[in-house]
N, C-alpha and C positions, 0 to 999 in steps of 0.2 A: 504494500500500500504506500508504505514512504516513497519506493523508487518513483511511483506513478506522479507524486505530488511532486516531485524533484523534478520529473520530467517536464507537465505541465509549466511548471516556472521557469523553468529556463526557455521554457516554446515561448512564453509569454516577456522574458526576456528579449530575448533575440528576433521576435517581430517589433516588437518596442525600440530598439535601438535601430532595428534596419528602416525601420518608416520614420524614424524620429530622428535618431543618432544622440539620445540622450538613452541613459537610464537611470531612470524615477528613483530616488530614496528610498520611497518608503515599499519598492519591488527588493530594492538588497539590503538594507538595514534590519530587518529583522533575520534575516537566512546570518549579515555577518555577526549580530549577535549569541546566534545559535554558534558557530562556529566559536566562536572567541568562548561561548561558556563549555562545549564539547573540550577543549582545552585545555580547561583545568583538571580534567579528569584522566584527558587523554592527551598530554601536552605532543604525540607528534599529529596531531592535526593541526595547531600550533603553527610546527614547525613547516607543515606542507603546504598551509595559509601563507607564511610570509616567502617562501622560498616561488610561489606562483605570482605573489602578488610585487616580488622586487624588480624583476624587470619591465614589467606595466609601471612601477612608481617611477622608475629612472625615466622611459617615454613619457611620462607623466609631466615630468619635470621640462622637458625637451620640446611640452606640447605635442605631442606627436600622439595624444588618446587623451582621456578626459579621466575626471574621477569615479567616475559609474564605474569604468573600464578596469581600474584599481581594486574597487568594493568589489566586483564579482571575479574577478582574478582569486582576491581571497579566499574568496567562497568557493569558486570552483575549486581551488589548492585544497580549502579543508575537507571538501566530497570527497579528494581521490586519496586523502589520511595518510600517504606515504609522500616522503620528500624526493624520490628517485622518479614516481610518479607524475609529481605536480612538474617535475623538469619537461617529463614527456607532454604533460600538459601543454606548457607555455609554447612548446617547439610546435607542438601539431597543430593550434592555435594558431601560431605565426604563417605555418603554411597555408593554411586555410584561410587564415588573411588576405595573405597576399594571392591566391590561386580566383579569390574575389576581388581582388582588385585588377587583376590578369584578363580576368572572364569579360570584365566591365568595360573595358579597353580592345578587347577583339570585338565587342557590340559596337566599338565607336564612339564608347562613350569618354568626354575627357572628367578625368580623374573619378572615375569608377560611376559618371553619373550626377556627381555631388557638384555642384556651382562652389562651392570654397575647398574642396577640395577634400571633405573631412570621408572618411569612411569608418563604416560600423564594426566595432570590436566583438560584441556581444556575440551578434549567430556564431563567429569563431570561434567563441570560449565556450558557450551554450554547447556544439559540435563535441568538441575535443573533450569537454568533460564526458557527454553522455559514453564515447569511443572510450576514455583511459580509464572511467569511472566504471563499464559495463551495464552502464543501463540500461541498454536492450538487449 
């Protein structure tokens, strides 16, 4: 039953970020709460939290993704509870990124479609969690 409700939120995610390019607070703040209190109990979720969510914070920094992108980087890191995991995460992610912003550019489109250029982080981490995670 959990996996189902996991699943649903990340769909509800990642159409939210691809029609939007924001994602909503109060869509990851309560899931990064769960993680951060699953932590104390189980401190390598913790660890597979910040280990997904460091290289979205450095892009972060660079601009180059937003804070939504951050928050559910976390979250998806503490879903896959292992820190060798959340690395495969971020990788798969990254490709899945960019194979969308690949795709968007063989349509024609300039910079994936987006008039400033911005593209959606979410579907990719939505993706790469359910794949590292096993959710289906």
């Amino acid at each position: 039953m959990a996996e189902c409700v996991i699943l649903v939120w990340l769909m509800v995610i990642a159409d939210t970020d691809a029609r939007t390019l924001r994602i909503p607070n109060r869509l990851v703040w309560p899931a990064l709460w769960a993680v951060a209190a699953l932590s104390v109990a189980h401190p390598a979720v913790g660890v597979s939290a910040l280990v997904a969510a460091t290289p979205y914070t450095l892009t972060y920094l660079l601009r180059w993704c937003g804070g939504g992108d951050v928050k559910l980087a976390a979250v998806c890191g503490g879903l896959v509870h292992r820190w060798d995991e959340a690395l495969i995460l971020v990788a798969l992610a990254s490709l899945i990124a960019l194979a969308m912003v690949g795709l968007g550019s063989l349509r024609g489109r300039d910079q994936g479609g987006r008039e400033h250029g911005g593209h959606p982080h979410g579907p990719a981490l939505a993706g790469a969690t359910v794949v590292v995670a096993g959710l289906l």
